[in-house]
C-alpha positions in Angstrom: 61.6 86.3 12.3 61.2 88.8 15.8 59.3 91.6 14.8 58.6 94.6 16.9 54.8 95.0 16.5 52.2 97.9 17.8 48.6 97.2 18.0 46.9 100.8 18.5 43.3 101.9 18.7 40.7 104.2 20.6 39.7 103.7 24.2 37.1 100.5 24.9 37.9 98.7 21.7 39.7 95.9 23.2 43.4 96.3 22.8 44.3 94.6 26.6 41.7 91.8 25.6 43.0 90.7 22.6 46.7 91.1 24.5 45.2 88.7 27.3 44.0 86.4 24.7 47.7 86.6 22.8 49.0 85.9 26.3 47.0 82.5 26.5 47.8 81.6 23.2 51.2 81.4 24.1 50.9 80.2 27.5 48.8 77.4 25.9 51.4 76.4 23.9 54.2 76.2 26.5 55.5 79.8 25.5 57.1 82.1 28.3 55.5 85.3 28.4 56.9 88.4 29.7 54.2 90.6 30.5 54.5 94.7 31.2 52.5 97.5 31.9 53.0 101.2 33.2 53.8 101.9 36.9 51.6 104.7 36.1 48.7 102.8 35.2 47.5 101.9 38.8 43.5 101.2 37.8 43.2 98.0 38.0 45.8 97.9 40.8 49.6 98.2 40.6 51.4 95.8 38.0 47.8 94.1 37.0 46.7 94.4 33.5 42.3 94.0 33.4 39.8 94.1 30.5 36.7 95.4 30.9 35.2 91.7 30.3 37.0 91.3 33.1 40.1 89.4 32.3 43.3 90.0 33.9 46.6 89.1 34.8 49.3 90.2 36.5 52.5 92.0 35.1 55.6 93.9 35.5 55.4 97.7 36.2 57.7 99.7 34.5 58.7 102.9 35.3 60.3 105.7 33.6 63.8 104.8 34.6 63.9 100.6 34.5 65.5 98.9 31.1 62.9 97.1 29.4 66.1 95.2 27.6 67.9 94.6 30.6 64.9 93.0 32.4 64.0 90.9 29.4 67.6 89.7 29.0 68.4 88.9 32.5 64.8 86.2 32.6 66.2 84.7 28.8 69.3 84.0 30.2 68.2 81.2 32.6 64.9 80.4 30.7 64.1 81.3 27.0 61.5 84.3 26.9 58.9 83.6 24.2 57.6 86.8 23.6 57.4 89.9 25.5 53.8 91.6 25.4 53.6 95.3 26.6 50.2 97.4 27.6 49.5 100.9 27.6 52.6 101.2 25.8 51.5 105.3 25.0 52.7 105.8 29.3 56.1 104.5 28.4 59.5 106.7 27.1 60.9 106.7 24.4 63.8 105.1 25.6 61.7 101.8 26.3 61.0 102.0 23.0 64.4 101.6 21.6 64.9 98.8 24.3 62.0 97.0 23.3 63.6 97.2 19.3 67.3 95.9 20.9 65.0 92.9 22.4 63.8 92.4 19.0 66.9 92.7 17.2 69.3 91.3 19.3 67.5 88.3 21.4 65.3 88.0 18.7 62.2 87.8 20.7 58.8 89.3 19.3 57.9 92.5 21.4 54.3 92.8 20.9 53.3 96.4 22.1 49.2 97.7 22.4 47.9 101.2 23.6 46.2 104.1 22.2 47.6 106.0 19.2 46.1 109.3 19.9 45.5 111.5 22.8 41.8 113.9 23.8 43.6 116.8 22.1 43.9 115.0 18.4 47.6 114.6 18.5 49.9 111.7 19.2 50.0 110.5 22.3 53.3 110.2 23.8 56.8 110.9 22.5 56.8 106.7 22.9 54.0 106.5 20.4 56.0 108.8 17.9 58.9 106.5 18.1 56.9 103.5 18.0 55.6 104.5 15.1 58.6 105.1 13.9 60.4 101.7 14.9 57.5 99.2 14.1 58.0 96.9 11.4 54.4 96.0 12.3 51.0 98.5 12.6 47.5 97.4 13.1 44.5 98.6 13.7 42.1 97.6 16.6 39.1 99.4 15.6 35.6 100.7 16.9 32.8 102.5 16.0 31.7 106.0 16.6 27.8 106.0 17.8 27.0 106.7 14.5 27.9 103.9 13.3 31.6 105.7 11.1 34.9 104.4 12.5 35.8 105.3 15.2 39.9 107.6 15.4 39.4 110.3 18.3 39.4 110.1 22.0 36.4 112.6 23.0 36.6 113.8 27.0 33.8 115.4 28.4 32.5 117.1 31.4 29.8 116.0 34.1 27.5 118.1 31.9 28.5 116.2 28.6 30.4 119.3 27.2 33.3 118.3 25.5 37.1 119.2 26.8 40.1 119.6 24.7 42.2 121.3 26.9 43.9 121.3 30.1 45.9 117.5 31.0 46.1 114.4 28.7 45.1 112.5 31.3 42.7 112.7 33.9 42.6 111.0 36.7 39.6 109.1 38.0 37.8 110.2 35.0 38.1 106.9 32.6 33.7 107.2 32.6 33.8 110.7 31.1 36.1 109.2 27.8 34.0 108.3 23.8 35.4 107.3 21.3 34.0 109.1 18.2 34.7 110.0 14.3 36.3 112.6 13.5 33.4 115.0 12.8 32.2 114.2 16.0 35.0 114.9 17.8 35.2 118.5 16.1 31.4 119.0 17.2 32.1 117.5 20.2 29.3 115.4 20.1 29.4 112.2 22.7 26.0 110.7 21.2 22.1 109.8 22.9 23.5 106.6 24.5 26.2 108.6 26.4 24.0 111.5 27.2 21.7 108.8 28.2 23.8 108.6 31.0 24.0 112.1 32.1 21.9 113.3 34.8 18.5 114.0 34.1 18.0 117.5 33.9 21.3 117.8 31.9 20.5 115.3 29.4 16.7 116.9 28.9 18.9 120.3 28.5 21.1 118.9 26.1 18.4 116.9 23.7 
């Protein structure tokens, strides 16, 4: 039976890996795959989908004002569509949402959806994420570890200096080094760990010790 499913986490855990290994799988075994990812989402390069291991393929962009359903229906109409696999789901709307349940419920294709759950500020991500939460008849967990060792559930964004920031845009761009994921008392002392400060430059790490 279809199922619309959302596999969430914290940043660097391996959400697009294990979606690039899902996407093999079913390649493997003679499956067509439709493959999505935000037009927002230009990192890796427009309509490409990268891990940081360094696999990749490449996808369909979707912006704000395409239908996910409408897209999905038009391929399975001239060749059965296997499953449909979406990444950084939390830069979607919530309208894709509900056409990613109607692909689910009325072509009865599994929609298999991965992206992060939470934003830097503590809260929800998206609107998308709220509704996905809401729709899912499948949630799990990809999880990751804090640097000391607890689980990993916040996003912790910090400055050049390693001073934590929790306010101004939920996304910055060009600034995917200067993201930890941490436990929650971390994220409350805004603490990003030895390793990362490691990385800081010299004077400022020495300052911070």
């Amino acid at each position: 039976m279809a199922k619309l499913h959302f596999h969430f986490s914290v940043m660097n855990a391996g959400k697009t890996t294990q979606l690039l290994q899902v996407r093999y799988n079913y390649i493997e075994n003679g499956g067509l795959v439709m493959l999505f990812t935000s037009a927002l989402d230009d990192r890796a390069g427009a309509g490409k989908v990268s891990s940081r291991i360094g696999l990749s393929a490449d996808a369909i962009p979707l912006r704000h004002s395409d239908d996910l359903a409408a897209m999905v229906r038009e391929v399975h109409a001239k060749t059965p569509v296997t499953v449909v696999l979406i990444d950084e789901v939390q830069f979607m709307t919530p309208e894709h949402i509900w056409q990613a349940a109607r692909i689910v419920d009325e072509l009865h294709i599994p929609v298999m959806a991965y992206g992060l759950k939470n934003n830097v500020f503590g809260e929800l991500f998206s609107p998308a994420i709220s509704t996905l939460l809401a729709l899912a008849e499948d949630i799990k967990e990809i999880k990751q570890l804090c640097h000391c060792g607890r689980k990993a559930t916040m996003i912790l964004r910090y400055d050049p200096d390693g001073t934590a920031v929790k306010t101004g845009q939920v996304v910055e761009i060009g600034g995917e080094s200067r993201y930890i994921s941490v436990c929650r008392p971390h994220w409350v002392s805004g603490d990003i760990g030895a390793a990362r400060r490691a990385t800081l430059p010299a004077k400022i790490a020495c300052d911070a010790a």
